[in-house]
N, C-alpha and C positions, 0 to 999 in steps of 0.2 A: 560579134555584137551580142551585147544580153538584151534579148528581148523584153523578158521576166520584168529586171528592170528598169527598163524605158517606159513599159507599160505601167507600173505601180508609179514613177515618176510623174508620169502626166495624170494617171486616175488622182494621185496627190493635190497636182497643181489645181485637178476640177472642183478638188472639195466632195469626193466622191468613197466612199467604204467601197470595201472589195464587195460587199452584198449586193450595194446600190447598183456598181456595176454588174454584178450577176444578173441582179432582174433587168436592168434595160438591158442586159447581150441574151435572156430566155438560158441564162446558163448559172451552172451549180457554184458558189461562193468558194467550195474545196477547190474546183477549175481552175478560179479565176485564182485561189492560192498557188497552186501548184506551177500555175504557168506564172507570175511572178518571183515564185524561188527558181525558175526555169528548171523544173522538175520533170515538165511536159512541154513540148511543141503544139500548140492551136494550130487547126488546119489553117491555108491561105483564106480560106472562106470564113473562118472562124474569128482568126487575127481582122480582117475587112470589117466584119461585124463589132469586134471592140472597140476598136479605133474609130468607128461610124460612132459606136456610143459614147466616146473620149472629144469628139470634136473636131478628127484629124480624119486621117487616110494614107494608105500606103507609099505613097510618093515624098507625102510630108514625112513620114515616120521613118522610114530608113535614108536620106537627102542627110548631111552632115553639116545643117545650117548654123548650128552655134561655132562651127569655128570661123567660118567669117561673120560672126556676131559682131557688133560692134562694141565694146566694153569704155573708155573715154569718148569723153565730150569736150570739146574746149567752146568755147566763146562764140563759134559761129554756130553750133549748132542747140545754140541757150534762143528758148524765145521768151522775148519780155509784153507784159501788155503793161502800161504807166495809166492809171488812172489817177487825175487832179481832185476828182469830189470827193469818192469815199476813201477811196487808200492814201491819199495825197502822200504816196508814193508808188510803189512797183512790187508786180510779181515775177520772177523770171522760173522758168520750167528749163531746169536741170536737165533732164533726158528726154530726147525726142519721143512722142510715140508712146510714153509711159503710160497711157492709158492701156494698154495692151499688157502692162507689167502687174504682177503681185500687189507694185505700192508705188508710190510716185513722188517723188522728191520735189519739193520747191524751193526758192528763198526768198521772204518776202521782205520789203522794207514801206515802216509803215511813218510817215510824218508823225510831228503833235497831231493828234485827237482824229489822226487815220484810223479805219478799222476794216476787216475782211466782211467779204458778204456773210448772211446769217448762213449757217450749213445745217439741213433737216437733218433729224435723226437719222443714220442707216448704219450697214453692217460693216463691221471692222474698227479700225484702232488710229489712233492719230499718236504723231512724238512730235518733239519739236524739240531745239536747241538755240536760245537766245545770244548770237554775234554780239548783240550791243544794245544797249538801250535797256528799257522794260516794258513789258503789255502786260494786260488783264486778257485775261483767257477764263469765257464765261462758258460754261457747262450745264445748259437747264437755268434751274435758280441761284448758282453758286458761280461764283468771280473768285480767280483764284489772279494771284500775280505773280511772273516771275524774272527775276533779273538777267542782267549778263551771266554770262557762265551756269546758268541753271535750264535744265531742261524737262519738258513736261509729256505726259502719258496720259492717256485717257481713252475710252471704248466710245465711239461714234452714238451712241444708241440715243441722244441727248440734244435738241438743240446746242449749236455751238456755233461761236466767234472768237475771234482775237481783235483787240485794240489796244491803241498807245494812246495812255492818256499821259504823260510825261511832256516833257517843252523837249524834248530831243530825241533824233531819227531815232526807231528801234526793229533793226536788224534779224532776222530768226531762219533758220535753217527749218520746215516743217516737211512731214514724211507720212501722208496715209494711205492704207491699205483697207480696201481696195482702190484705188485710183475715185477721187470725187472731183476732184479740183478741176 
C-alpha cells in the first residue's frame, strides 16, 4: 500500500494544502511532502496524528472499503419526493447518501410554471443537462434559458433557481458540488 498517496488523496478530498495540513499535525510542510512521495514513513504516532487532522483514523485508512463500494444504482435505490405546489412535478436523488459525496446528482422534472426552491448563495458549482423541455435558470439578477440538448454551468456564489415557464414538462439531469440539494 502507498501511504504517501492515500494520504495526499484524502488531504485532497478535505480541500486542504500540504501546509494547512502541516500546521494542524504541529509538523513541517517538506514532512508532510516527503511522506506523500512516500519518501519517508511517519511514525504510527505520527500517521494517528494526520489522519486525526484528515477526519479519519487508522482502522478507516487501511480497511479496503471502496471495493465493496457501491458504484450502480437502479430504481430501487432512487428516492423521489413529488411535490404538487411548487414543482408541480418531481425530484428524484440519483445516489443514495450523496450528501457524503463531492457532488450529488439529481433529476428534476418540472410541470408548466413549476420551479425549484430559491438556493442561497454558497461554495461550489452547479451543471445541468436539459432531457426535455426548456427552463429559465435565474442567477442573481440574470435569467438565462436553456433548451433540450443544452446544458448549463454556473458557481453557486449567487442566489439561484430553475423554472419552466413553457406549457410542457421540462426534464433536466442537475449535478452540484458540494452536495446542497
Amino acid at each position: 500500500m502507498e501511504i504517501g498517496a492515500k494520504i495526499k488523496r484524502i488531504r485532497l478530498q478535505r480541500g486542504l494544502t500540504q501546509e494547512e495540513l502541516a500546521d494542524r499535525c504541529e509538523l513541517s510542510k517538506g514532512f508532510i511532502s516527503l511522506v506523500e512521495r512516500d519518501l519517508t514513513s511517519p511514525s504510527i504516532a505520527t500517521l494517528t496524528d494526520m489522519l486525526e487532522c484528515l477526519g479519519t483514523d487508522l482502522p478507516a485508512f487501511f480497511s479496503d472499503s471502496r471495493k465493496d463500494e457501491k458504484v450502480v444504482f437502479s430504481e430501487d435505490d432512487i428516492y423521489e419526493k413529488t411535490d404538487d405546489e411548487g414543482l408541480k412535478g418531481s425530484i428524484k436523488w440519483l445516489v443514495p447518501s450523496a450528501q457524503k459525496n463531492s457532488m450529488e446528482p439529481i433529476l428534476v422534472e418540472l410541470g408548466p410554471g413549476g420551479e425549484t426552491d430559491e438556493h442561497d448563495p454558497h461554495e461550489g458549482e452547479e451543471f445541468g443537462y436539459v432531457l426535455s423541455g426548456s427552463i429559465k435558470i435565474r442567477i442573481g439578477e440574470r435569467t438565462i434559458r436553456a433548451r433540450k440538448d443544452e446544458s448549463f454551468y454556473f458557481r453557486s456564489d449567487e442566489i439561484h433557481n430553475i423554472r419552466n415557464t413553457g406549457k410542457t414538462v421540462a426534464r433536466f439531469l442537475w449535478v452540484s458540488t458540494p452536495p446542497s440539494f
